[in-house]
Backbone as CSV, one residue per row, in Angstrom:
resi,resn,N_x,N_y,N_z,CA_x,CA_y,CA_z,C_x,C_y,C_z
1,UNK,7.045,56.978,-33.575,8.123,57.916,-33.836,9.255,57.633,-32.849
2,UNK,10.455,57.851,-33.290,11.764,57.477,-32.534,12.518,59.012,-32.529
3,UNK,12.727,59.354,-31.123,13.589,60.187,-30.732,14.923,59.660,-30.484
4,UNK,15.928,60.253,-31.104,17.521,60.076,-30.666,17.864,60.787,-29.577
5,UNK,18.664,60.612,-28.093,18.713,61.588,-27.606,20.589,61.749,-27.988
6,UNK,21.343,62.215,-28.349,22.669,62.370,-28.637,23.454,62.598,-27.057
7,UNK,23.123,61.600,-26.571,24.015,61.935,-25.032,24.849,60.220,-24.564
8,UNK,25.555,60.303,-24.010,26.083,59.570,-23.634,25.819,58.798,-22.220
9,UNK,25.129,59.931,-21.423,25.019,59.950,-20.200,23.504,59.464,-19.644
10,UNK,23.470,58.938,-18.609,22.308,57.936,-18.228,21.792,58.747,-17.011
11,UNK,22.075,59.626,-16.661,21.427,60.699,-15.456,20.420,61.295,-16.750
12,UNK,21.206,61.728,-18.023,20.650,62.911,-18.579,18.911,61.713,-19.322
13,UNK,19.592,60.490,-19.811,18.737,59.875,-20.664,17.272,60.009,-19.477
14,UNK,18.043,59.543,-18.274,16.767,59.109,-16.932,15.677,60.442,-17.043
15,UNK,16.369,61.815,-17.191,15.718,62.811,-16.992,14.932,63.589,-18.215
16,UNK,15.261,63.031,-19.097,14.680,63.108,-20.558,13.253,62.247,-20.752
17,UNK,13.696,61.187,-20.384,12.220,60.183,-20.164,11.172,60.686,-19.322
18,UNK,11.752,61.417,-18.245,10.754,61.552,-17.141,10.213,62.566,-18.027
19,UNK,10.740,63.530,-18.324,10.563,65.232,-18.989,9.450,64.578,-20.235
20,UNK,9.600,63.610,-21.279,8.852,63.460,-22.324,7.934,62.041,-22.344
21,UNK,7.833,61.475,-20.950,6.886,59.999,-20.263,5.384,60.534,-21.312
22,UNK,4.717,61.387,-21.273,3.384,61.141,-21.714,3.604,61.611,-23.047
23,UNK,4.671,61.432,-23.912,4.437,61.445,-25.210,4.446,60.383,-25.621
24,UNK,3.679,59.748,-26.826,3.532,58.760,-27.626,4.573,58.877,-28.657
25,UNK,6.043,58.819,-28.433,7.236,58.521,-28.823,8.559,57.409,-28.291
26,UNK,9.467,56.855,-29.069,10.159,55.885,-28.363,11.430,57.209,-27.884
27,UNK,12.516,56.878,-27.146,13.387,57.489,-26.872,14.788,56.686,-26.443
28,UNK,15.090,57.223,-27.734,16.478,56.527,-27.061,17.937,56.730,-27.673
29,UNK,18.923,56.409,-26.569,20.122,57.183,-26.484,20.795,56.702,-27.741
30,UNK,22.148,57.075,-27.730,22.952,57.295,-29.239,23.697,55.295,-28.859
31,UNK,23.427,54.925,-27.789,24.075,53.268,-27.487,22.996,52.693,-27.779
32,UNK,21.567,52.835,-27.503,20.677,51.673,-27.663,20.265,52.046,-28.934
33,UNK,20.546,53.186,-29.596,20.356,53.262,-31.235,21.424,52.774,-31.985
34,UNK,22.716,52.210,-31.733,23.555,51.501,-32.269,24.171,52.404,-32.383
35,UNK,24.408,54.013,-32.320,25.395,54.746,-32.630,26.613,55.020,-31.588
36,UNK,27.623,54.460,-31.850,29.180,55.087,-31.527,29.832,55.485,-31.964
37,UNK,29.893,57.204,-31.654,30.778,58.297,-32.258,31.648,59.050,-31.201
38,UNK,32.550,59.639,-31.285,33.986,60.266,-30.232,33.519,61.860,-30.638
39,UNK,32.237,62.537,-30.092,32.043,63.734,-30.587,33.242,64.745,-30.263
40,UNK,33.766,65.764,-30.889,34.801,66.601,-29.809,33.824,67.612,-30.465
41,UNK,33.470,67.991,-28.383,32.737,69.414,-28.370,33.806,70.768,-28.012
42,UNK,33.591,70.712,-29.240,34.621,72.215,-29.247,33.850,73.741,-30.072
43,UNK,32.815,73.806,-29.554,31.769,74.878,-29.378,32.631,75.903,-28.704
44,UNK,31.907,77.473,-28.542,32.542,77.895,-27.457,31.153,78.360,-26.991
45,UNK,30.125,77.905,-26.892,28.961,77.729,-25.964,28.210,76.361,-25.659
46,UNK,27.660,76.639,-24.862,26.389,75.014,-24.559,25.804,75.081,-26.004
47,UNK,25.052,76.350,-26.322,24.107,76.179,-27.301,25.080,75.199,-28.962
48,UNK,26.354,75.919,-28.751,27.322,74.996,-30.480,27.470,73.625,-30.013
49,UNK,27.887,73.193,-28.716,27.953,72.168,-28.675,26.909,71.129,-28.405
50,UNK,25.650,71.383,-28.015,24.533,70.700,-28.313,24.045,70.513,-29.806
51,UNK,24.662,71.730,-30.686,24.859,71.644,-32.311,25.325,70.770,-32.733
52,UNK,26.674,70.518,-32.677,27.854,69.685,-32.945,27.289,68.078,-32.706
53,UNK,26.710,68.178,-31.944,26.384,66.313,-31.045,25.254,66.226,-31.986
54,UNK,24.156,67.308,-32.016,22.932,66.488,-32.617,23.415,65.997,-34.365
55,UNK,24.318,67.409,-34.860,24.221,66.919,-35.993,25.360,65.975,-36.037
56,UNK,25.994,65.642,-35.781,26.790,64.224,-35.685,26.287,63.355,-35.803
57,UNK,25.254,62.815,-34.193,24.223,61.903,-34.319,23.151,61.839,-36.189
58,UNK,23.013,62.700,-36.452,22.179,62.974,-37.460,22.733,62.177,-38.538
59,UNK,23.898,62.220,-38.907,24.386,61.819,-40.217,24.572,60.395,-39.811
60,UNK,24.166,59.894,-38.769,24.086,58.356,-38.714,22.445,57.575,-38.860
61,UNK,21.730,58.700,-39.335,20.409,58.049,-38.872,19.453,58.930,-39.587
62,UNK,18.039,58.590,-40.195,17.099,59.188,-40.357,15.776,59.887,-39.323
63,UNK,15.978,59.068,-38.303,15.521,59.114,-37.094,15.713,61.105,-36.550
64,UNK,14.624,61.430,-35.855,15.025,62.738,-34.870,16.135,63.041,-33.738
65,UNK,17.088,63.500,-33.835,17.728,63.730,-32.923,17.596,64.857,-32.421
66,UNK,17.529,64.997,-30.672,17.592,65.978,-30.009,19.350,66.091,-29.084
67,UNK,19.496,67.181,-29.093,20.722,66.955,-27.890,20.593,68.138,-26.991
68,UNK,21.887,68.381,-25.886,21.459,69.610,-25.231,23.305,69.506,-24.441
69,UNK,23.223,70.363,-24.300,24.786,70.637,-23.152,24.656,71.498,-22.210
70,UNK,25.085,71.002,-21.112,24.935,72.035,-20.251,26.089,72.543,-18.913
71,UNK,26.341,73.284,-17.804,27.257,73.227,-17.172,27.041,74.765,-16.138
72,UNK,28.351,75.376,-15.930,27.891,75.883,-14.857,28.621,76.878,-15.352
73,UNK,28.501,77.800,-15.068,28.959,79.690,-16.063,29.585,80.634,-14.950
74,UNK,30.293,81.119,-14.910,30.688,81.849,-13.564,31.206,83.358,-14.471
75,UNK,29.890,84.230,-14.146,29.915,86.007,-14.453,30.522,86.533,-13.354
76,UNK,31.680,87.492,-14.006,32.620,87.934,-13.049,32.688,89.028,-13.922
């Protein structure tokens, strides 16, 4: 089985592998799956824009895609 991860970023891919190492799955990012897309995350949360990326990634592939967004929130 082949996981997509819809990220661009190689901190996040490094920490995804570590997070899913003892599954019997391949994993891999939206470059070593051949996909190049210009997502514009224009969500107005983490949760739409981890939406936006996976299903993007999606319509390039039959394969599983996972994605995720994340950042820093300041409650005032």
């Amino acid at each position: 089985m082949r996981i997509i991860f819809a990220t661009g970023n190689a901190g996040k891919m490094r920490e995804i592998r570590e997070i899913m190492a003892d599954m019997d799955m391949e994993i891999c990012s939206m470059k070593e799956a051949g996909i190049s897309l210009d997502i514009e995350e224009n969500g107005t949360t983490f949760e739409e824009n981890a939406q936006i990326k996976a299903k993007a990634v999606a319509t390039c592939t039959k394969d599983i895609v996972l994605a995720d967004d994340s950042g820093l929130e300041w409650i005032i």
